[in-house]
N, C-alpha and C positions, 0 to 999 in steps of 0.2 A: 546813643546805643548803650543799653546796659551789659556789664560786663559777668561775666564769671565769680570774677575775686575782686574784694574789696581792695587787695596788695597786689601788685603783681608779682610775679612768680619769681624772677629775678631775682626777688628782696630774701627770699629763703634758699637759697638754690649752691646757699653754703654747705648749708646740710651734709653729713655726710652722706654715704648711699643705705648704711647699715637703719640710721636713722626715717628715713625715708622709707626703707623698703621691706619694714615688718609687716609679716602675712602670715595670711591661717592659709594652711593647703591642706589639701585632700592626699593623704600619706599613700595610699596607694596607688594613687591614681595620676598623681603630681599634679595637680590642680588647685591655680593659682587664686586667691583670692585676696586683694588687700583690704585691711583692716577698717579703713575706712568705707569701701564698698559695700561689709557686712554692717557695717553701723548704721549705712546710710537706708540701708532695704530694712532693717530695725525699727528706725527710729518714728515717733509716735507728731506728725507734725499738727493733729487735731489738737493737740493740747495745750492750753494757756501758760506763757512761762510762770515760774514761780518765784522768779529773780526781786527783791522786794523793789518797791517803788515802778516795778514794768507793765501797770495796771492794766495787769492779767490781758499782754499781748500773745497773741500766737506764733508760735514756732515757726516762722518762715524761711530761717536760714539753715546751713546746714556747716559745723565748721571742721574742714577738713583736717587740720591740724589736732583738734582736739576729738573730732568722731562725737559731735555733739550734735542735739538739734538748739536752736537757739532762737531769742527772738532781735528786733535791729538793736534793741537798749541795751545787750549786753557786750558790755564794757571789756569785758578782761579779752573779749576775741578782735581786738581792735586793730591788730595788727596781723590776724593769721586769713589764711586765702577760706574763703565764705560760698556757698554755691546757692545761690537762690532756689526758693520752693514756693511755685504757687498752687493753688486751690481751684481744681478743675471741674465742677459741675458736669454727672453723668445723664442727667434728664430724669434722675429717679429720686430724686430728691436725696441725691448722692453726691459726695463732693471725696474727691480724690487728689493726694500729692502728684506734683508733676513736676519737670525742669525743662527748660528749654533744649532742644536738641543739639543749637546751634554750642553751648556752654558744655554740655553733656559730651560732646564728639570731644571734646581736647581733653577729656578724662578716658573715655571710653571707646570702643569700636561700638557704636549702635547701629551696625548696617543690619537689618530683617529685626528691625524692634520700629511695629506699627505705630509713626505719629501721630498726633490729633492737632488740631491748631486751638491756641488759645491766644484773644485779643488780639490778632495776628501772624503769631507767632509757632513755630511747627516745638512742638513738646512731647515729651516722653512721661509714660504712667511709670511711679516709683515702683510700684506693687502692683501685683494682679489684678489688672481691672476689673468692673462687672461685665457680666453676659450680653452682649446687645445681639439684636434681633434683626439685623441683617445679614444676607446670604454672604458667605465666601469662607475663606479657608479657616481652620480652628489653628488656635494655640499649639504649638510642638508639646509643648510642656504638660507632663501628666496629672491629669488632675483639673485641667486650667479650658472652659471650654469657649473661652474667650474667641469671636468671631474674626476673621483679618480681612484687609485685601490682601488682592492675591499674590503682591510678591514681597508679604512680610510672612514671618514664624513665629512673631511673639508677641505677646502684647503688653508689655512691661520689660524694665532691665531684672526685675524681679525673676520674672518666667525664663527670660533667658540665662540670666547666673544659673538657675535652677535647671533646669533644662542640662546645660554644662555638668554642673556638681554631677548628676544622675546616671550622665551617657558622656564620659569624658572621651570614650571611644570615637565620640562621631566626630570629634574636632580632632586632629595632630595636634594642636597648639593653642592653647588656652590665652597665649600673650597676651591677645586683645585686654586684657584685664590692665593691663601693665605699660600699656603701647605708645601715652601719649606725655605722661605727667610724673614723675617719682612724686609719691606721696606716702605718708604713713597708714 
């Protein structure tokens, strides 16, 4: 069974909380976002590392400590907690960032963030996916005309951070951001 993190959590869990628990918020609106989270909707996972001798592998991981993307040769994240990203084929000759769900829930509350299964497994789109062309409900998120079943509201953590940021009114409590993991 593959894991989450390279470390387990444990091995860092010295930290203090101050250290752990730098966020960007939304000032008016108290809306939580940690830093890694913005990194991660960021980050650019099409592109070949540029680390020397990593003959030009792609960005698969993502490392939470550092808010980097990274690819497995790099060395200096050897000991910090790591979150896998693979490469999701949209049928359009499209290929999109994803993470497993099952990895994704002990960072995040993903409940109404529409899965897709990949080589077995239920995953989540990083970023707004493409438009597909069956019938059911659209994306909450403005802008986003992304298609759902019918008892999701997003179709990415992208859309729903986003969604949040925009109308922090419709949630009382933004915590889900914060709920499963102290991280930076």
């Amino acid at each position: 069974v593959e894991t989450i993190f390279k470390n387990p959590i444990s091995n860092v869990r010295d930290k203090t909380d101050s250290e752990f628990n730098e966020i960007n918020t939304k000032i008016d609106n108290v809306v939580i976002v940690p830093r890694w989270l913005t990194a991660l909707l960021k980050g650019r996972f099409d592109e070949h590392c540029e680390e020397q001798g990593h003959n030009r592998k792609h960005k698969n991981l993502f490392c939470l400590e550092c808010r980097t993307c990274i690819c497995k040769d790099c060395d200096d994240h050897a000991n910090h907690r790591l979150l896998k990203i693979f490469t999701h084929g949209t049928g359009r000759n499209q290929s999109c960032a994803v993470v497993k769900l099952d990895n994704t829930n002990e960072l995040l509350d993903c409940s109404h963030i529409q899965p897709r299964v990949h080589n077995g497994a239920q995953v989540l789109f990083i970023k707004q996916r493409p438009q597909t062309s069956y019938g059911g409900n659209n994306c909450e998120r403005d802008g986003c005309d992304a298609t759902l079943e019918h008892h999701n509201s997003f179709c990415s953590i992208d859309c729903k951070v986003n969604h949040i940021m925009s109308a922090p009114s419709n949630y009382r409590n933004a915590k889900w951001l914060l709920n499963r993991v102290n991280l930076p």
